[in-house]
N, C-alpha and C positions, 0 to 999 in steps of 0.2 A: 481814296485812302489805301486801298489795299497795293499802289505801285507806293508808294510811299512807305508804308508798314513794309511790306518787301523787301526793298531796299534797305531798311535798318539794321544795322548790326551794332551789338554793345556786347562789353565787356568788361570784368571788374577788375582793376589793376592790385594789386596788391599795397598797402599802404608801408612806408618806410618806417613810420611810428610803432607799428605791431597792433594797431590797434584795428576796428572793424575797416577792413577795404572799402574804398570809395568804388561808387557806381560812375562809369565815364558810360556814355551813348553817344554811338557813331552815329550819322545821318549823312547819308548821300542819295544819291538819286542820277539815273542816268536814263535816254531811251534803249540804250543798246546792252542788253543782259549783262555782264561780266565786263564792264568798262574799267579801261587802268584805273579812272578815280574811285571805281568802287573795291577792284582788289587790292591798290594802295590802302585805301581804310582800314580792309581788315587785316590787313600786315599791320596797320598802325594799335591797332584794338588786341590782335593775337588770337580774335575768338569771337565766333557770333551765337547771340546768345534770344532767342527768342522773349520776350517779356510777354507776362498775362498783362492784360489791360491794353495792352498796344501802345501805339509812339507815344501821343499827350502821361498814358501813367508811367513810361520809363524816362521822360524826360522831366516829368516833375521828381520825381525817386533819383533826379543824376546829382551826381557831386559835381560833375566835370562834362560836358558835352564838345565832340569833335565830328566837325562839319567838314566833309569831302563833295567838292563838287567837278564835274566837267564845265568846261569856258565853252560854251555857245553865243558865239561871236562876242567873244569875249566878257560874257556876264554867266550869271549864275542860271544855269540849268533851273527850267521851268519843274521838274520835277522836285528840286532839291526848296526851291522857295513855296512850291503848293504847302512839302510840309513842313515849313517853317512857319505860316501863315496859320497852320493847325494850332501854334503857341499862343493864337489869343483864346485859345482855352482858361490857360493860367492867368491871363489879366486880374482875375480878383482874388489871386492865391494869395498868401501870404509873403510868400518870395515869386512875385509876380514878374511870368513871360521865365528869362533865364536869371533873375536876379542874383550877381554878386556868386554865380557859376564859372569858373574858368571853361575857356573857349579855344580850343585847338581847330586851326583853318589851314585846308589844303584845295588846291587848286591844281587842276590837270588840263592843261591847255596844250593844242598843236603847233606848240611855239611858244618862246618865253611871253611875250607882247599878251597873249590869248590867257595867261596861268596869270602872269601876274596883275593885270588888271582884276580877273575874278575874285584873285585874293583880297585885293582892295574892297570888291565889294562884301565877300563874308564878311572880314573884319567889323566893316559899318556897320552891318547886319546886326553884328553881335552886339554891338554898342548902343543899338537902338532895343536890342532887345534887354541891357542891364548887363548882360556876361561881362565876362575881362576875358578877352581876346590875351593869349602866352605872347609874350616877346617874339617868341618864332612863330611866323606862317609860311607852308612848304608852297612855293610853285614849282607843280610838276611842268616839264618839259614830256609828251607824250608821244614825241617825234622821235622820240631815242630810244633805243631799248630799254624797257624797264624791267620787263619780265619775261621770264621762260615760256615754254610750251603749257605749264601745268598751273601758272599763273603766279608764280615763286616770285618774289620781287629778287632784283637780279644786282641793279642796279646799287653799292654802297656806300658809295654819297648820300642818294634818299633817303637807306635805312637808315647814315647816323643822321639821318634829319629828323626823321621819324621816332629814332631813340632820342634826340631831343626833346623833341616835341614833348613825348611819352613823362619823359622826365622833369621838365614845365609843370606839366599839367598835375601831377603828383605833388608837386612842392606848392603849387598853388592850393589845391585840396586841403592840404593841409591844412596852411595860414586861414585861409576861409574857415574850415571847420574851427580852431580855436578863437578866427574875429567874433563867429556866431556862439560858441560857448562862450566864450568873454561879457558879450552881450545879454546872455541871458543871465547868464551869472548878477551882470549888474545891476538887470533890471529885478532881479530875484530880490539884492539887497536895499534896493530903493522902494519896493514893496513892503518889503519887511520894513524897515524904517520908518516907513508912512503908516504901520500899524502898530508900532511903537515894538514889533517884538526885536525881544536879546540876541544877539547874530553873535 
């Protein structure tokens, strides 16, 4: 747990609404310290942000979760599925695993073939776990320069990928937040109804 906790970075985007910011958490995992797919992430997040309770309580507390992985041999990094695997925690949550969480996927392969298969597989990932995977997932190419000396992403193609991404995942937050107000709303008034009270 503790290369996994490690590895996590999150960060809270700012909501377009004005209302309370949604929680996104990054998850990546690599063996080699400071891997493009981990400093990609946190370009992608803007900010690493420690949570008390560790991965399981910042990933049930996310609005939004964004999954960076490196392609070894072209699948998902053993590090990055150990703590994904940590999700059956949430099995008997109420929004159980990632349910009905939008899902940002990036993939860093040495070579397009290596990035974009991985993405295929977060994506499944996601879907097996309940998230909604954004219309965009990044396949990084890691063969190219991406970043500086200081770990600066360089590259700006990626980052308007990246501000896509970013921008997905906030519009998806949203809609999710009022499907789930919507819902309790209704179920409030079919309660009510069932007890005969005046609404």
């Amino acid at each position: 747990m503790t290369d996994a906790t490690r590895s996590t970075a999150s960060a809270t985007f700012a909501s377009r609404s004005g209302q309370m910011a949604p929680l996104v958490v990054g998850l990546g995992g690599a063996v080699y310290p400071d891997s493009p797919a981990e400093r990609i992430l946190r370009h992608c997040l803007e900010a690493r942000a420690a949570r008390a309770g560790g991965l399981i309580e910042a990933l049930r507390a996310a609005d939004a979760v964004v999954i960076a992985s490196p392609s070894y041999h072209s699948g998902v990094s053993g590090m990055v599925k150990n703590a994904l695997d940590y999700l059956e925690d949430l099995r008997d949550d109420p929004r159980a695993y990632l349910d009905g969480r939008p899902l940002g996927c990036i993939a860093c392969g040495y070579g397009w073939q290596a990035a974009t298969a991985t993405l295929g597989q977060l994506r499944s990932i996601g879907y097996a776990l309940r998230a909604w995977p954004t219309p965009l997932g990044i396949a990084v190419n890691s063969a190219w320069p991406l970043l500086d000396g200081t770990g600066r992403l360089t590259d700006a193609d990626i980052a308007g990928q990246l501000d896509e991404l970013a921008r997905q995942l906030m519009i998806a937050t949203d809609v999710t937040a009022w499907n789930r107000r919507s819902r309790a709303d209704t179920a409030s008034r079919t309660d009510a109804a069932a007890r005969g009270d005046a609404t």
